[in-house]
PDB file of N, CA, C and O in Angstrom, chain B, residues numbered from 101:
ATOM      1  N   UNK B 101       0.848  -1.181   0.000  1.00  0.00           N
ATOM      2  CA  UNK B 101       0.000   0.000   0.000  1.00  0.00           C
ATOM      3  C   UNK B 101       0.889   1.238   0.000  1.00  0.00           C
ATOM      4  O   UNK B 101       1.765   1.359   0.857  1.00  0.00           O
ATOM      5  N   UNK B 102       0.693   2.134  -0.911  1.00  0.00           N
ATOM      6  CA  UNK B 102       1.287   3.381  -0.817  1.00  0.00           C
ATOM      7  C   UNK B 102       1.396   4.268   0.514  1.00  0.00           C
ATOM      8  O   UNK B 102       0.633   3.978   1.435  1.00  0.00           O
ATOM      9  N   UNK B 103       2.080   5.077   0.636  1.00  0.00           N
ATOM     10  CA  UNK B 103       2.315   5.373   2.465  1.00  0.00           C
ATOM     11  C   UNK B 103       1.804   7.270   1.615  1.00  0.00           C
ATOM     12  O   UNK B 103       2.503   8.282   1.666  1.00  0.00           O
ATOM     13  N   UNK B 104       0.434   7.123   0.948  1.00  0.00           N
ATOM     14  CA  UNK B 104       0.004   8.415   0.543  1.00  0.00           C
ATOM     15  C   UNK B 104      -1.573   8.816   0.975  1.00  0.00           C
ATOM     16  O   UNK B 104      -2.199   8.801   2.035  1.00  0.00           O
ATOM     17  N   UNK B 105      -1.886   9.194  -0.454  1.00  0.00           N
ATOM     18  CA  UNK B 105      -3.782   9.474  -0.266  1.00  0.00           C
ATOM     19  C   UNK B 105      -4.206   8.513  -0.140  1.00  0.00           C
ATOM     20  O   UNK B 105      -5.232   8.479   0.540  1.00  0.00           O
ATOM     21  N   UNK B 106      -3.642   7.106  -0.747  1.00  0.00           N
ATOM     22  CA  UNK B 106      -4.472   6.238  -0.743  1.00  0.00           C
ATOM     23  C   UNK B 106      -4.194   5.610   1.296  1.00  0.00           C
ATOM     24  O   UNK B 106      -4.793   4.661   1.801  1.00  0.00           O
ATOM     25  N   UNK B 107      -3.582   6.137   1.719  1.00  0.00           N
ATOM     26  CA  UNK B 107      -3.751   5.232   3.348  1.00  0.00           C
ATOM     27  C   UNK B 107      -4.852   6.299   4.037  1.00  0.00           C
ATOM     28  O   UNK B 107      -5.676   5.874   4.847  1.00  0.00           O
ATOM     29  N   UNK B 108      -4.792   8.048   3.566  1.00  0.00           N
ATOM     30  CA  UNK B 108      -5.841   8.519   3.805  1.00  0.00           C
ATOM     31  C   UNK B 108      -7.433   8.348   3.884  1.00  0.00           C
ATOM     32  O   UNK B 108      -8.336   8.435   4.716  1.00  0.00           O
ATOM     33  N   UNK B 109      -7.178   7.957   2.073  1.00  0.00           N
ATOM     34  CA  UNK B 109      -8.741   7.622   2.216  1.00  0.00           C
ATOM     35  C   UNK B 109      -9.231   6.482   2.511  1.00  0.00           C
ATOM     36  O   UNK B 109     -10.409   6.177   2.321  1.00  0.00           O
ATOM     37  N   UNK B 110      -8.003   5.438   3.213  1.00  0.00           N
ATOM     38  CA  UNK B 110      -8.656   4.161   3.667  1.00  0.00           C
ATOM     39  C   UNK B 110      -9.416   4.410   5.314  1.00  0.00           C
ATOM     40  O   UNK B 110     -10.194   3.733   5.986  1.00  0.00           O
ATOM     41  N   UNK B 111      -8.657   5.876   5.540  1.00  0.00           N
ATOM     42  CA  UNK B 111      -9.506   5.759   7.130  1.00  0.00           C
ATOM     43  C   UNK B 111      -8.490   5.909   8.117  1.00  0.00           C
ATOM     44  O   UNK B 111      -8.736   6.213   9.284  1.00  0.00           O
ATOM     45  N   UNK B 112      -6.848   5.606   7.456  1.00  0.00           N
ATOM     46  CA  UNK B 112      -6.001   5.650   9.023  1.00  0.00           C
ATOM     47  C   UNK B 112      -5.686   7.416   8.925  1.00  0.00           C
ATOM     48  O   UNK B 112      -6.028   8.220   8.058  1.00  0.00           O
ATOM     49  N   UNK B 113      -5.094   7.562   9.878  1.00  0.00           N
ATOM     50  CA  UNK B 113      -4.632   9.226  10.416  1.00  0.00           C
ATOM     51  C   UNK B 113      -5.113   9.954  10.531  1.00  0.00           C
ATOM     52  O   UNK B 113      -5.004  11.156  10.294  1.00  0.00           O
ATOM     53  N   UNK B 114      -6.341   8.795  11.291  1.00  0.00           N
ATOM     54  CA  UNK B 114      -7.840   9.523  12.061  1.00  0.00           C
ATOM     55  C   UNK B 114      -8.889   9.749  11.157  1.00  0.00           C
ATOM     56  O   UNK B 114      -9.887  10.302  11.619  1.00  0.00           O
ATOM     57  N   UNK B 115      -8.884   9.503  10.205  1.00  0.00           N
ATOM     58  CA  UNK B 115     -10.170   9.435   9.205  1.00  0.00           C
ATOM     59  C   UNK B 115     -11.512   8.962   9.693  1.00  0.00           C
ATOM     60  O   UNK B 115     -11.507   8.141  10.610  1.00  0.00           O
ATOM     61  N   UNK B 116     -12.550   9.332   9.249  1.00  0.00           N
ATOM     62  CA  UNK B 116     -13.256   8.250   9.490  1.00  0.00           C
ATOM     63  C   UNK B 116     -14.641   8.166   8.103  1.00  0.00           C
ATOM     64  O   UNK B 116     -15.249   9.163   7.715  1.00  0.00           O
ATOM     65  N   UNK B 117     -14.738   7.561   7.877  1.00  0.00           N
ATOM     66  CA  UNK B 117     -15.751   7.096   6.398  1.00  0.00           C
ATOM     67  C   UNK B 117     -17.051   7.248   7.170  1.00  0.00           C
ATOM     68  O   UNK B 117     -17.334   6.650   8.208  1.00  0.00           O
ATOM     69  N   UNK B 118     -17.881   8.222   6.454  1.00  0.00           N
ATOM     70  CA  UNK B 118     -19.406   7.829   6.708  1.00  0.00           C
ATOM     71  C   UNK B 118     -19.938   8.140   5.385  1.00  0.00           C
ATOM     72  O   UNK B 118     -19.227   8.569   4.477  1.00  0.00           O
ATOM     73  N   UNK B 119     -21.573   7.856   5.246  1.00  0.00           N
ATOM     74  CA  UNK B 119     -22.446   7.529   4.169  1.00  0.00           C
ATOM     75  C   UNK B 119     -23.905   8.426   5.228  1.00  0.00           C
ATOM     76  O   UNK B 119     -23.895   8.816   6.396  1.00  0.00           O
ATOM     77  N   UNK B 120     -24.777   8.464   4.380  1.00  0.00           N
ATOM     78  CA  UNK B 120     -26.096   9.177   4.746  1.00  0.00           C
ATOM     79  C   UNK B 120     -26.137   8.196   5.843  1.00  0.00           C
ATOM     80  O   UNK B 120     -25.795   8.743   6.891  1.00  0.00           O
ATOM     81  N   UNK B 121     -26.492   6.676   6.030  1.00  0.00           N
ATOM     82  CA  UNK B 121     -26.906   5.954   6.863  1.00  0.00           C
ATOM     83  C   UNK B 121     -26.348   5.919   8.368  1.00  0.00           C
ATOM     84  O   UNK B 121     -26.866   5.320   9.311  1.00  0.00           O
ATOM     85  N   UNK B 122     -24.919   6.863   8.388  1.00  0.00           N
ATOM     86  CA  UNK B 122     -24.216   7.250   9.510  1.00  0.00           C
ATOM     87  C   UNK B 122     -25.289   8.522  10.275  1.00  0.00           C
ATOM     88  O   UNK B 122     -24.947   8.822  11.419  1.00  0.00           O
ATOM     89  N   UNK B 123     -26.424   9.196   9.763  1.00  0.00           N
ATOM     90  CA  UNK B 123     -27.053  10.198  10.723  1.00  0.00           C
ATOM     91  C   UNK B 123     -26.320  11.371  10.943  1.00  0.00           C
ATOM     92  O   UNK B 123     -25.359  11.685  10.240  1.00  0.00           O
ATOM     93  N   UNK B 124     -26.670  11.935  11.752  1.00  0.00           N
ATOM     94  CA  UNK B 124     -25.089  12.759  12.032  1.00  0.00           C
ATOM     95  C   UNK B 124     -24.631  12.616  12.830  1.00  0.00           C
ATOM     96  O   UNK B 124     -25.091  12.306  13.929  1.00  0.00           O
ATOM     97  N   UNK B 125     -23.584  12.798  12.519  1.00  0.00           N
ATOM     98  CA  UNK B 125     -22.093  12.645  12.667  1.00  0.00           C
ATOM     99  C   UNK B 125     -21.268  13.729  13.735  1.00  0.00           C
ATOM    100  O   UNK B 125     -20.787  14.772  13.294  1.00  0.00           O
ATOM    101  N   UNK B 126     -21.171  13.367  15.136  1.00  0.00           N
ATOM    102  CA  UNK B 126     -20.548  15.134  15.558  1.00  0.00           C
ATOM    103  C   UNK B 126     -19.051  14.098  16.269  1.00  0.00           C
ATOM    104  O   UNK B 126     -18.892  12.971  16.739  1.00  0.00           O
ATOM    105  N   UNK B 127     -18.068  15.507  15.927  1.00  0.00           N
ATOM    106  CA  UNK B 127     -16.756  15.308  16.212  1.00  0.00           C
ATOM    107  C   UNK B 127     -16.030  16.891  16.016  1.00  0.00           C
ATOM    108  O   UNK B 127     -16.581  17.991  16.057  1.00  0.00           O
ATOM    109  N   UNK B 128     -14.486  16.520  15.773  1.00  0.00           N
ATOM    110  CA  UNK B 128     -13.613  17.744  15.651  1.00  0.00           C
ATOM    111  C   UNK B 128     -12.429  17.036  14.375  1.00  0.00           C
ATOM    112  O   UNK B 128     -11.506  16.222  14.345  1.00  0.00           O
ATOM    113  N   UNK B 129     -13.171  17.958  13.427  1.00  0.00           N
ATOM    114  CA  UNK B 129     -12.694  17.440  12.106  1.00  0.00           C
ATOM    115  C   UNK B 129     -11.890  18.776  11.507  1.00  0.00           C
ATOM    116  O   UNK B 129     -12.419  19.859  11.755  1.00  0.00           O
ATOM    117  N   UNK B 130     -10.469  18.777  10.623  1.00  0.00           N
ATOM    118  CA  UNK B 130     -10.018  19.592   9.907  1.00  0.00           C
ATOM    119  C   UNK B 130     -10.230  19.923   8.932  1.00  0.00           C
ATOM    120  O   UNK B 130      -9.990  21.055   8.512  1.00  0.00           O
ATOM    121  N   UNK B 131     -11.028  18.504   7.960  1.00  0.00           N
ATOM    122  CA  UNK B 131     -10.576  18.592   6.256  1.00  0.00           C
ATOM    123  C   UNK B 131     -12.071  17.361   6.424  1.00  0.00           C
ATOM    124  O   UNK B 131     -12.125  16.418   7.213  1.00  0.00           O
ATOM    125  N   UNK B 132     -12.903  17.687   5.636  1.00  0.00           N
ATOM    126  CA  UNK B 132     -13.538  16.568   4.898  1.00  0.00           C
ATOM    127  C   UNK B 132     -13.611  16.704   3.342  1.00  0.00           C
ATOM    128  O   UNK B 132     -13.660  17.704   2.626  1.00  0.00           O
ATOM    129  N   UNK B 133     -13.600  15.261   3.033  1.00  0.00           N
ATOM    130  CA  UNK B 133     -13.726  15.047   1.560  1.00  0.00           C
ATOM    131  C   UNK B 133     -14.199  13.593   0.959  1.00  0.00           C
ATOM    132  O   UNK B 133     -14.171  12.404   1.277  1.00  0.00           O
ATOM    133  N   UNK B 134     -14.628  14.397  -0.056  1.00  0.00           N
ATOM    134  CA  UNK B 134     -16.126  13.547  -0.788  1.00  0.00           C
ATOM    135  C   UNK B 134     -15.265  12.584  -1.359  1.00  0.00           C
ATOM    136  O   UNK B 134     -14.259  12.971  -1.952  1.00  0.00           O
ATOM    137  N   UNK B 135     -15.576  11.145  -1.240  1.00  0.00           N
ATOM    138  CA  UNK B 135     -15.220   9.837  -1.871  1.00  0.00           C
ATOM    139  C   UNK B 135     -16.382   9.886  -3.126  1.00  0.00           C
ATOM    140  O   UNK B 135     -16.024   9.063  -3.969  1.00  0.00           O
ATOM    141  N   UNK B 136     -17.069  10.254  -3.354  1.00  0.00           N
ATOM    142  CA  UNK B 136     -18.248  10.219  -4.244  1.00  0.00           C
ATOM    143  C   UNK B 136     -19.202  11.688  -3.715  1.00  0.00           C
ATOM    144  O   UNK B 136     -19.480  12.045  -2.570  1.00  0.00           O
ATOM    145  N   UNK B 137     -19.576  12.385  -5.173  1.00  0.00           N
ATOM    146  CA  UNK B 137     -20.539  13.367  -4.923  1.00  0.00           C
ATOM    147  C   UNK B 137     -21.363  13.276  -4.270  1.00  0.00           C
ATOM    148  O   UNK B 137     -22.382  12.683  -4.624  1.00  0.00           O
ATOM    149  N   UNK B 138     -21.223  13.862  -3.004  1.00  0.00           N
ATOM    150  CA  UNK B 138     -21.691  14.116  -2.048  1.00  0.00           C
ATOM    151  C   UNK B 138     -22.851  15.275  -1.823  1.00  0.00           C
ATOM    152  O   UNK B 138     -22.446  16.265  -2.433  1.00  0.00           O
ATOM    153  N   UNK B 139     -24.240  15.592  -1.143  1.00  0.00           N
ATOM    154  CA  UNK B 139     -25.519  16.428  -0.814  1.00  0.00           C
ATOM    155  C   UNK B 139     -24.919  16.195   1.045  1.00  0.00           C
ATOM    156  O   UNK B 139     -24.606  15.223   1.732  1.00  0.00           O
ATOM    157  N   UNK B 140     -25.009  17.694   1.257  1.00  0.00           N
ATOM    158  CA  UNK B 140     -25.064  17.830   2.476  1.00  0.00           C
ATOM    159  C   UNK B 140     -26.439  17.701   3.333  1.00  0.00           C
ATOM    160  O   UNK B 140     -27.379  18.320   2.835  1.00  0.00           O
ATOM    161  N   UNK B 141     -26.641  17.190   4.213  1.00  0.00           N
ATOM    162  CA  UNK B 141     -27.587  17.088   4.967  1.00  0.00           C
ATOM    163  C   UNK B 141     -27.506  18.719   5.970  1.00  0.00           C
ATOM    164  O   UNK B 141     -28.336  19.623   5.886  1.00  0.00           O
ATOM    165  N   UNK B 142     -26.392  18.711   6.780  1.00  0.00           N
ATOM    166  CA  UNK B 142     -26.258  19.611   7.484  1.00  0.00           C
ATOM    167  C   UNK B 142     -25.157  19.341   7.745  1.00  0.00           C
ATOM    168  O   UNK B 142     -24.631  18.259   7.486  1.00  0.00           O
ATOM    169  N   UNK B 143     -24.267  20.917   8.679  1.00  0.00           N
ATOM    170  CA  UNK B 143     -23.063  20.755   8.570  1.00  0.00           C
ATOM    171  C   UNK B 143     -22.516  22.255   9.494  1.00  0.00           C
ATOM    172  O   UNK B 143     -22.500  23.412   9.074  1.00  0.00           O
ATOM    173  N   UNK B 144     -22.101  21.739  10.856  1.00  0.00           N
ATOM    174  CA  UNK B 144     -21.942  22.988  11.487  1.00  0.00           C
ATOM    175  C   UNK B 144     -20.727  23.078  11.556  1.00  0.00           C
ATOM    176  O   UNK B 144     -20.204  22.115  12.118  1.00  0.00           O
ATOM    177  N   UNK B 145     -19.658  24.310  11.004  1.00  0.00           N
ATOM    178  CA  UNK B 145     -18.132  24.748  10.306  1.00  0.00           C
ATOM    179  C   UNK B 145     -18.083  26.089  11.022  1.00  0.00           C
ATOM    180  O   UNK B 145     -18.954  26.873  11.398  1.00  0.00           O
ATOM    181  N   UNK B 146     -16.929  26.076  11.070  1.00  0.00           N
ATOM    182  CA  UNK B 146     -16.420  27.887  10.802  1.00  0.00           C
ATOM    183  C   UNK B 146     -16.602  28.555   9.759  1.00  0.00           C
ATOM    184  O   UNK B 146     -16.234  29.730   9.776  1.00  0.00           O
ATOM    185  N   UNK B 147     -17.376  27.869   8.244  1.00  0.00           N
ATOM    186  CA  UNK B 147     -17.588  28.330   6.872  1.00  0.00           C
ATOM    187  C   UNK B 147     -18.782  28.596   6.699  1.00  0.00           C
ATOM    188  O   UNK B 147     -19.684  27.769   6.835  1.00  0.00           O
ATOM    189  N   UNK B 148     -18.958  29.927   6.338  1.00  0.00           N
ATOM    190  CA  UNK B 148     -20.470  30.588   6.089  1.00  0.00           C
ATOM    191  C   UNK B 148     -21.005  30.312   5.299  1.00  0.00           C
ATOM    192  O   UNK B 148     -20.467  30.455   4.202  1.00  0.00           O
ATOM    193  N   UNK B 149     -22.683  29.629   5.372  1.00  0.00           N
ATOM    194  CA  UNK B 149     -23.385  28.842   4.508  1.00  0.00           C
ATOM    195  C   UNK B 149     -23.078  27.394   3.494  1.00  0.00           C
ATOM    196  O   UNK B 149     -23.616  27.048   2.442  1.00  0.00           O
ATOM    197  N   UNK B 150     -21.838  26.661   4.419  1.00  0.00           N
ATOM    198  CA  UNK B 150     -21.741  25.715   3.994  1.00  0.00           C
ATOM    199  C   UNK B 150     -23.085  24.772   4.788  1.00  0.00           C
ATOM    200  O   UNK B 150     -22.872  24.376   5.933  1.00  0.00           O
ATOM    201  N   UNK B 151     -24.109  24.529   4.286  1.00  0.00           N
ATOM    202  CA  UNK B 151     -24.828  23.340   5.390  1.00  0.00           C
ATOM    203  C   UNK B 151     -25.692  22.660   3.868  1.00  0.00           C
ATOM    204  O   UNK B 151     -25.244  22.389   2.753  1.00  0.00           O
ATOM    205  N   UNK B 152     -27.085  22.556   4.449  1.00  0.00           N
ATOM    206  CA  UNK B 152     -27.905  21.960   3.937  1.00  0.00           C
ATOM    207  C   UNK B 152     -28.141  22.035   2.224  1.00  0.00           C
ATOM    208  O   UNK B 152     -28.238  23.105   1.623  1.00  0.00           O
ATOM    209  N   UNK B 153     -28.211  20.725   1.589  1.00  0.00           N
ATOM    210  CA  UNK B 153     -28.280  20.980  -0.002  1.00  0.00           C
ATOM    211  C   UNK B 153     -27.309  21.239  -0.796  1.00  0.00           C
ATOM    212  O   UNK B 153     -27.439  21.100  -2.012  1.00  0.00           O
ATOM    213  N   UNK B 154     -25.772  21.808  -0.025  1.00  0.00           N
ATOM    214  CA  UNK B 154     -24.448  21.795  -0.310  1.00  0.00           C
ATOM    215  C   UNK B 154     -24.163  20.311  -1.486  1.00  0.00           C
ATOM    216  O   UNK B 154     -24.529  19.160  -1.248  1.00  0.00           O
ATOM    217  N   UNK B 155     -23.479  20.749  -2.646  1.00  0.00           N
ATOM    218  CA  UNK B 155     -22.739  18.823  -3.202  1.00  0.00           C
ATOM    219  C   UNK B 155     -21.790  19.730  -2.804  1.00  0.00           C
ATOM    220  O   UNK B 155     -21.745  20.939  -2.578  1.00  0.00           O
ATOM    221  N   UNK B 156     -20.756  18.430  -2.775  1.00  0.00           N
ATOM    222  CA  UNK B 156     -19.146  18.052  -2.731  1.00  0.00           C
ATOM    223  C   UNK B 156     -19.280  17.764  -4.049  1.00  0.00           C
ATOM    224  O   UNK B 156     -20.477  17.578  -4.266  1.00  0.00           O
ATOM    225  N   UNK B 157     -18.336  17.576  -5.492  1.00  0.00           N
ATOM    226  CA  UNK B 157     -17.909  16.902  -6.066  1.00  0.00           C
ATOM    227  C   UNK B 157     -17.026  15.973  -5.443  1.00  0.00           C
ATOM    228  O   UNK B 157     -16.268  16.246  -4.512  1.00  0.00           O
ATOM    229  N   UNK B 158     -17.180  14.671  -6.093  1.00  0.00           N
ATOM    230  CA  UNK B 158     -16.115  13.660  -5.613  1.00  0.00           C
ATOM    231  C   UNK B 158     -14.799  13.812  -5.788  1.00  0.00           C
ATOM    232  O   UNK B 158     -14.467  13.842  -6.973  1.00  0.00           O
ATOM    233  N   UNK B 159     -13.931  13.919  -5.000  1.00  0.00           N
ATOM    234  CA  UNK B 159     -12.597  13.792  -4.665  1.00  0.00           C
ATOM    235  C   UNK B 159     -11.985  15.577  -4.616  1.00  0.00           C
ATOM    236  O   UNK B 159     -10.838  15.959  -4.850  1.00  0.00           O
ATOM    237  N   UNK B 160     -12.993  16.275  -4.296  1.00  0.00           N
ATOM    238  CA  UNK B 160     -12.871  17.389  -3.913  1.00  0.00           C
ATOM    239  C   UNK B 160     -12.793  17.149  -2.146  1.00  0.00           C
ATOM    240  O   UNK B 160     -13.269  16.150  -1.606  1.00  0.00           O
ATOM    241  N   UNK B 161     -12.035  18.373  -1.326  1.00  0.00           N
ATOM    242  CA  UNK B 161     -11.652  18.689  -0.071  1.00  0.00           C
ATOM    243  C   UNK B 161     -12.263  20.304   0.530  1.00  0.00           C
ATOM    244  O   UNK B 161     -12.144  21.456   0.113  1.00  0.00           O
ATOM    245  N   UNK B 162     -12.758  19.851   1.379  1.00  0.00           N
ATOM    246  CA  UNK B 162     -12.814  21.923   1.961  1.00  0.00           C
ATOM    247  C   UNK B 162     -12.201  21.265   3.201  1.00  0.00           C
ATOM    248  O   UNK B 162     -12.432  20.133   3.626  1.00  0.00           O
ATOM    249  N   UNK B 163     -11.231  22.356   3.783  1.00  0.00           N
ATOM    250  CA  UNK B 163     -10.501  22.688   5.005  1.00  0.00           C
ATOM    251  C   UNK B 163     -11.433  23.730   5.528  1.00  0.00           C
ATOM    252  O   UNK B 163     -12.213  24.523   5.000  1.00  0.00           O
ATOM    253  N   UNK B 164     -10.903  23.309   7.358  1.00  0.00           N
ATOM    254  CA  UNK B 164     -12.180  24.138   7.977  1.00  0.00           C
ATOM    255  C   UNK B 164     -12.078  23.520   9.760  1.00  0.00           C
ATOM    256  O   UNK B 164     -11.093  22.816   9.981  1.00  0.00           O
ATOM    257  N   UNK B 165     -12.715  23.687  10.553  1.00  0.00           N
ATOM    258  CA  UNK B 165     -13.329  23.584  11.764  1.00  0.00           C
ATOM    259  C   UNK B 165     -14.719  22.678  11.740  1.00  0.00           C
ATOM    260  O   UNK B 165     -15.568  23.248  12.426  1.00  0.00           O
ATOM    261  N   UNK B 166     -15.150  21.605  11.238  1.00  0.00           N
ATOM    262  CA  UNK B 166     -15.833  21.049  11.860  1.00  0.00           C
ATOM    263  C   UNK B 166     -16.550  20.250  12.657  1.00  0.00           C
ATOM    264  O   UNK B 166     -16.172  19.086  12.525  1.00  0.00           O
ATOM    265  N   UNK B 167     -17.570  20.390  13.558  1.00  0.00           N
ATOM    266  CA  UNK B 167     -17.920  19.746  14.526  1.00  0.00           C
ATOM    267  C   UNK B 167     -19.825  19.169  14.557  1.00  0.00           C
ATOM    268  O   UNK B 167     -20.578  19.000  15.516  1.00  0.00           O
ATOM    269  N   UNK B 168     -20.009  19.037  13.357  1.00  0.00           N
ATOM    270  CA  UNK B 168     -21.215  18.021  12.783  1.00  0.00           C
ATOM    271  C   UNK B 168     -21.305  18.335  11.723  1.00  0.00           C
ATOM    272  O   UNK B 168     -21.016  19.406  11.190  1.00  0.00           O
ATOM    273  N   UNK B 169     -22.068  16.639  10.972  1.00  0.00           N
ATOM    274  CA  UNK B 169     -22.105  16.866   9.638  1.00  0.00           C
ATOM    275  C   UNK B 169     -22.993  15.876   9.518  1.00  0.00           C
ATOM    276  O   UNK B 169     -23.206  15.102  10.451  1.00  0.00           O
ATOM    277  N   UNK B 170     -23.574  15.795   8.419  1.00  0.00           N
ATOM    278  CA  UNK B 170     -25.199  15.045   7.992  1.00  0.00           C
ATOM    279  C   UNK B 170     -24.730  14.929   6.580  1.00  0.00           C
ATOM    280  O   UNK B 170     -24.111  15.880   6.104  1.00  0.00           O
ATOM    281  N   UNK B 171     -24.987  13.727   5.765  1.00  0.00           N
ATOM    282  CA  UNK B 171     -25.359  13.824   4.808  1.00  0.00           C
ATOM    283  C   UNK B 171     -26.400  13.063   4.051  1.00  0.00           C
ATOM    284  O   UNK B 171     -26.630  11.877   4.283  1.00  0.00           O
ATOM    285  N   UNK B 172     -27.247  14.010   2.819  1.00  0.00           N
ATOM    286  CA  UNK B 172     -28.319  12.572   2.192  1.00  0.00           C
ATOM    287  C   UNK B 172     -27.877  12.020   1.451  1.00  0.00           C
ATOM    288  O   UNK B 172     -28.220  10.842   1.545  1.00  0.00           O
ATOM    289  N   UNK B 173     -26.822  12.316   0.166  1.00  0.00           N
ATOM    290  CA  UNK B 173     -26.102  11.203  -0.323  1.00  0.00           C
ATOM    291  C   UNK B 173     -25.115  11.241  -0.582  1.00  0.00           C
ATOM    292  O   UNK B 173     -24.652  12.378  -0.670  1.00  0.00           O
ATOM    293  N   UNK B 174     -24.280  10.205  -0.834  1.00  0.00           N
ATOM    294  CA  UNK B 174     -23.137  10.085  -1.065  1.00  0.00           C
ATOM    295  C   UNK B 174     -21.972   9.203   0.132  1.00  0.00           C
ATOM    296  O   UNK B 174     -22.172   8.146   0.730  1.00  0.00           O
ATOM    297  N   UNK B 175     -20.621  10.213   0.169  1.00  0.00           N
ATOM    298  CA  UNK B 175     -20.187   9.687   0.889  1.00  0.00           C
ATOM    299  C   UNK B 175     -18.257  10.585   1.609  1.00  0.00           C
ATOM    300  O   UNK B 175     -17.660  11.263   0.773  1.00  0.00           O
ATOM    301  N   UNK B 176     -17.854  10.497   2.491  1.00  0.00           N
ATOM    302  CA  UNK B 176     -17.545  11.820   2.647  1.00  0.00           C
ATOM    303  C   UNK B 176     -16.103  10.998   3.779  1.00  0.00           C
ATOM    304  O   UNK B 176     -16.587  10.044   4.388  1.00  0.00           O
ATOM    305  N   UNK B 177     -15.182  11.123   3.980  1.00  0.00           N
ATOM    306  CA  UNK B 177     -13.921  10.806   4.646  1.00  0.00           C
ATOM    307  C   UNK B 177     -13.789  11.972   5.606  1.00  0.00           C
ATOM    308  O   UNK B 177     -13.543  13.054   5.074  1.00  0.00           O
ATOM    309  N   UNK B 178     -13.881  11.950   6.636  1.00  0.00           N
ATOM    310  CA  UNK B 178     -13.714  13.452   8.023  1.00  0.00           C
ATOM    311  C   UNK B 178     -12.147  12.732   8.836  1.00  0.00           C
ATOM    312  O   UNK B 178     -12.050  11.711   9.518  1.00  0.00           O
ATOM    313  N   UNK B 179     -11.050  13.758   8.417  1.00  0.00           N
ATOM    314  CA  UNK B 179     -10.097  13.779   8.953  1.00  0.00           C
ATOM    315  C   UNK B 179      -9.539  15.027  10.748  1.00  0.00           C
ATOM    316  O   UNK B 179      -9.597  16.230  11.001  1.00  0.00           O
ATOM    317  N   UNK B 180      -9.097  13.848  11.456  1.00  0.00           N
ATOM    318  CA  UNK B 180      -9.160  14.772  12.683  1.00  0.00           C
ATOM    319  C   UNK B 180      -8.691  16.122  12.996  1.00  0.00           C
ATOM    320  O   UNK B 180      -7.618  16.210  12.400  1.00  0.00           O
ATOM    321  N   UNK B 181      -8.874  17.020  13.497  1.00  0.00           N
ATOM    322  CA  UNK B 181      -7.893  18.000  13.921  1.00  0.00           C
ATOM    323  C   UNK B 181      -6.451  17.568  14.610  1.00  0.00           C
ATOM    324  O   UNK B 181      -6.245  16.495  15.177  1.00  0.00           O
ATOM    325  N   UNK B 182      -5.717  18.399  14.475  1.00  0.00           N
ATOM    326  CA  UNK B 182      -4.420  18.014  14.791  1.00  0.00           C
ATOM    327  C   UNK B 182      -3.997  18.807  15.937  1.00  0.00           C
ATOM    328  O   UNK B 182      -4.190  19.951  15.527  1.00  0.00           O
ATOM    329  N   UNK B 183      -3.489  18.918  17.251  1.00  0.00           N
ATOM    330  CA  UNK B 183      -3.405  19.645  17.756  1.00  0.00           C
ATOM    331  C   UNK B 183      -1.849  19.509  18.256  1.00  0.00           C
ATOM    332  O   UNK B 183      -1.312  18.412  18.406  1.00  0.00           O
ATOM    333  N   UNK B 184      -1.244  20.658  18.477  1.00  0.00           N
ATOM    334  CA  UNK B 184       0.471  21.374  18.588  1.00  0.00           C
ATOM    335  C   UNK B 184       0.616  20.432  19.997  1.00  0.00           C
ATOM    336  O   UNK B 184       1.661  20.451  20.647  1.00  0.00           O
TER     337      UNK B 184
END
């Protein structure tokens, strides 16, 4: 296995994979990104009017502060905050 994106988007270095059927989702996330075009359910960020009805294109990233996220479809990789 490559020691790159691909160990990212398997889930290690705190990743974690969810799908609509995950509900929401609350944590302390840096970076999420869409494995597949993604519809936001909801989505509470430090980013103004990112929430509800939002797509991701797939294999697109937004950096950010968040601490819940919903989605109706698709599917979305939430990487942890990192702290000093």
């Amino acid at each position: 296995m490559n020691v790159g994106s691909n160990r990212q988007l398997a889930g290690e270095y705190g990743g974690r994979y969810i799908t609509a059927s995950n509900g929401t989702v609350t944590g302390n996330w840096m970076e999420i990104h869409a494995v597949s075009t993604t519809i936001l359910g909801s989505c509470t960020s430090n980013i103004t009017d990112l929430g509800g009805g939002v797509t991701i294109q797939a294999g697109d990233s937004i950096n950010g502060v968040f601490t819940s996220i919903s989605i109706s479809s698709g599917s979305l990789v939430l990487y942890n905050r990192k702290y000093a």
